[in-house]
N, C-alpha and C positions, 0 to 999 in steps of 0.2 A: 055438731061440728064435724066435717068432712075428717075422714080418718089422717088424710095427709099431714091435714093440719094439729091432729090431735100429739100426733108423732114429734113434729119440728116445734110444737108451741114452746117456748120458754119456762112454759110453770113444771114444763115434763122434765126438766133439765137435760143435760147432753149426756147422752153415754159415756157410759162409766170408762175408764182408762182400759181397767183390763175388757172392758165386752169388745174394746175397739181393737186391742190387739189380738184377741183372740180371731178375730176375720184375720187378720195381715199374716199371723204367723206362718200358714201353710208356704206362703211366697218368701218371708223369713229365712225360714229353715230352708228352704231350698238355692234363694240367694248363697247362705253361710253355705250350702252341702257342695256348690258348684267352685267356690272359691278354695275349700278347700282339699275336695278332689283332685284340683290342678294343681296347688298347694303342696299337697304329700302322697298322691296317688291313692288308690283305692283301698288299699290294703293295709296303706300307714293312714289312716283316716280314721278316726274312731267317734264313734253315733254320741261319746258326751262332748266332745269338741265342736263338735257341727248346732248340738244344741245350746252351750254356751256364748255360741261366738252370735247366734241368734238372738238371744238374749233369753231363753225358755230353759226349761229342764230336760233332762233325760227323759222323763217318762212324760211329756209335752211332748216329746218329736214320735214316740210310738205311739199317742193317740190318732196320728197322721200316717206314719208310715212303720206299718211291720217289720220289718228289719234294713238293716243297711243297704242291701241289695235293692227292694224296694224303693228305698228313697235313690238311689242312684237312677234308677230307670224313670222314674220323676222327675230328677234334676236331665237327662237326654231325652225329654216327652217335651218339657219346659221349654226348653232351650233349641230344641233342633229340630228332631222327629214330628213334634205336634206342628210345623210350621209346612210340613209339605202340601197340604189344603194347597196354603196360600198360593208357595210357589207353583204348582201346577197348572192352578188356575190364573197367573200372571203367561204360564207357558201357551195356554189358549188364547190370551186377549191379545197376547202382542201383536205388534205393527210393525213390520218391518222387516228386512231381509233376515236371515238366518247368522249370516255375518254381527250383527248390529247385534243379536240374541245372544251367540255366543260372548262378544262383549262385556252385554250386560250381565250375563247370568256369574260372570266371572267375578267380574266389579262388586256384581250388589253379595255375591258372597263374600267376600272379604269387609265391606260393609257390615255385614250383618251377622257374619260369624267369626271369619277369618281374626280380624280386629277387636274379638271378644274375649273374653273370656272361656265361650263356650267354646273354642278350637282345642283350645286345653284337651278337652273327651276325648279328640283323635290322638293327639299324643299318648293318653294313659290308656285306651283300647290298644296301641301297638306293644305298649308295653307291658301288659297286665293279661289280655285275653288269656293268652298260656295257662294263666294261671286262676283263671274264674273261666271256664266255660262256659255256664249259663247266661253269664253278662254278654260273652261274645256272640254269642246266639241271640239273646235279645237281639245286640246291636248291630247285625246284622241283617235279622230281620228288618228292626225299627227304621237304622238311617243306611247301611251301606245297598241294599237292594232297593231301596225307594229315590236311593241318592243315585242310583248305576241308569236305573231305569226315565231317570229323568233327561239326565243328562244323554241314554239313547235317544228320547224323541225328537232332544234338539237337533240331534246327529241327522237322524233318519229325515227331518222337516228337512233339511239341506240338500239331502240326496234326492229327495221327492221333487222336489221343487227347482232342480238342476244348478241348483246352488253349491252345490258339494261332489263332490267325485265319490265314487258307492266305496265302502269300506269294511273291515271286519268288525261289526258292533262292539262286539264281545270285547276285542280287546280297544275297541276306538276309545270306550270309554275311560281307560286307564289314562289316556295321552291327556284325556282333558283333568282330569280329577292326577295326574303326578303334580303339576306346577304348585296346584289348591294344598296338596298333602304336603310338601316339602315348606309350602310358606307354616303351616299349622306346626310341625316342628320346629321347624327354626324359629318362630316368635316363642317356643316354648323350652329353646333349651338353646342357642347358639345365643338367641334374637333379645335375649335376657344381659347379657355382656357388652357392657362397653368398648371393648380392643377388638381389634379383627376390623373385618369388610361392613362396613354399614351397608342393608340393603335397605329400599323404598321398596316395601310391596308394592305399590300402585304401580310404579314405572317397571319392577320386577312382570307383574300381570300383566302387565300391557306388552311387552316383547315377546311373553310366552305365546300371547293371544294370536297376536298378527303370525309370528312364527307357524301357530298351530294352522292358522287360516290360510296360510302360503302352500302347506301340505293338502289342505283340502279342497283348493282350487281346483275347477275344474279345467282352468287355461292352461296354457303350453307350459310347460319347466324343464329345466336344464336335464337333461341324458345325465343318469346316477356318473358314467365314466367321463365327464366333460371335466370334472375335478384333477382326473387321473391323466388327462390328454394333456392340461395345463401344466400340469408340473415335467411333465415330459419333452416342451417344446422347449426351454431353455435349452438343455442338456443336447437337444436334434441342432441347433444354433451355434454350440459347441463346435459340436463335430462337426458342421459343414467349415 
């Protein structure tokens, strides 16, 4: 009998409950680690809460991960940093003007993190580095230099390709990555609240977008002082 079959035959019966959970639980545990990292931050987070709320033991989540630290850097390999592959390689195949990219690249992050859970991280990195250096450093390594660096080449395709008017990298990339960081805040601490300003991220990213793209035109725009001329000519109206 071909092994496949010896495997799936009925008389073998189905794996046993726990042999099935034991595969799941690494994703388990780190589902529970991410919810409640965002939950009570890093610090208020304690390794038997993450394994109960898993449904395992204390000493089930250290046959997996070494210390809390560890499984932190797991749950931002998980969720963010292990995904740069992908997106880099969506950065090569694209079709389309650098405009359209920019776009996208904005869209499908909020998509895909923004809208997550996983944006949670950016909030407790702001809040928390201070006080774990080692983590900052990882994650600095892991997503804010693979994240700076990506979002330059979008930059620089634009300037190459006469799409974009040439700029100071270094800081171009803050312009694009403030709108993404402020959304990642506010769904994690204003954006939690019923009273106040309701925002639509979607329609929020989309103003930022076009606004950012109006800057990086390479066509004609208003004289910074055309601002300044306007408010002047009432008052010139006056006096005549």
């Amino acid at each position: 009998m071909p092994l496949s079959k010896l495997i799936c035959s009925p008389s073998m019966g189905a794996p046993a409950k726990h042999e099935r959970r034991k595969d799941a639980r690494p994703g388990e545990l780190l589902d529970a680690a991410l919810e409640l990292f965002v939950e009570k931050g890093f610090a208020a987070t304690r390794s038997e809460e993450v394994a109960k709320r898993a449904g395992v033991s204390k000493g089930t989540l250290f046959l997996y991960f070494a210390s809390k630290e560890e499984l932190f850097k797991a749950v931002v390999r998980e969720n963010i940093s292990g995904r740069f592959v992908e997106w880099n390689a969506e950065f090569v195949n694209f079709q389309g003007s650098t405009a359209d990219m920019l776009r996208y690249c904005m869209t499908a992050w909020w998509e895909r993190i923004g809208s997550t859970k996983a944006s949670g991280i950016t909030k407790l990195m702001m809040s928390e580095a201070r006080n774990f250096p080692d983590l900052a450093t990882f994650y600095e390594h892991e997503v804010i230099q693979p994240g700076q660096e990506l979002i330059q080449r979008v930059l620089q395709r634009g300037v190459d390709r006469g799409e974009f008017r040439p700029i100071d990298m270094k800081y171009g990339v803050y312009i694009v990555l403030a709108p993404m960081l402020f959304l990642a805040m506010w769904k994690h601490s204003l954006g939690t609240c019923t009273a106040g300003v309701q925002l639509i991220p979607e329609e929020y990213l989309a103003v930022q977008v076009e606004t950012l793209l109006y800057g990086l035109s390479v066509g004609p725009r208003s004289h910074p002082a055309s601002a300044e001329i306007l408010r002047q000519e009432p008052m010139d109206d006056l006096a005549q």
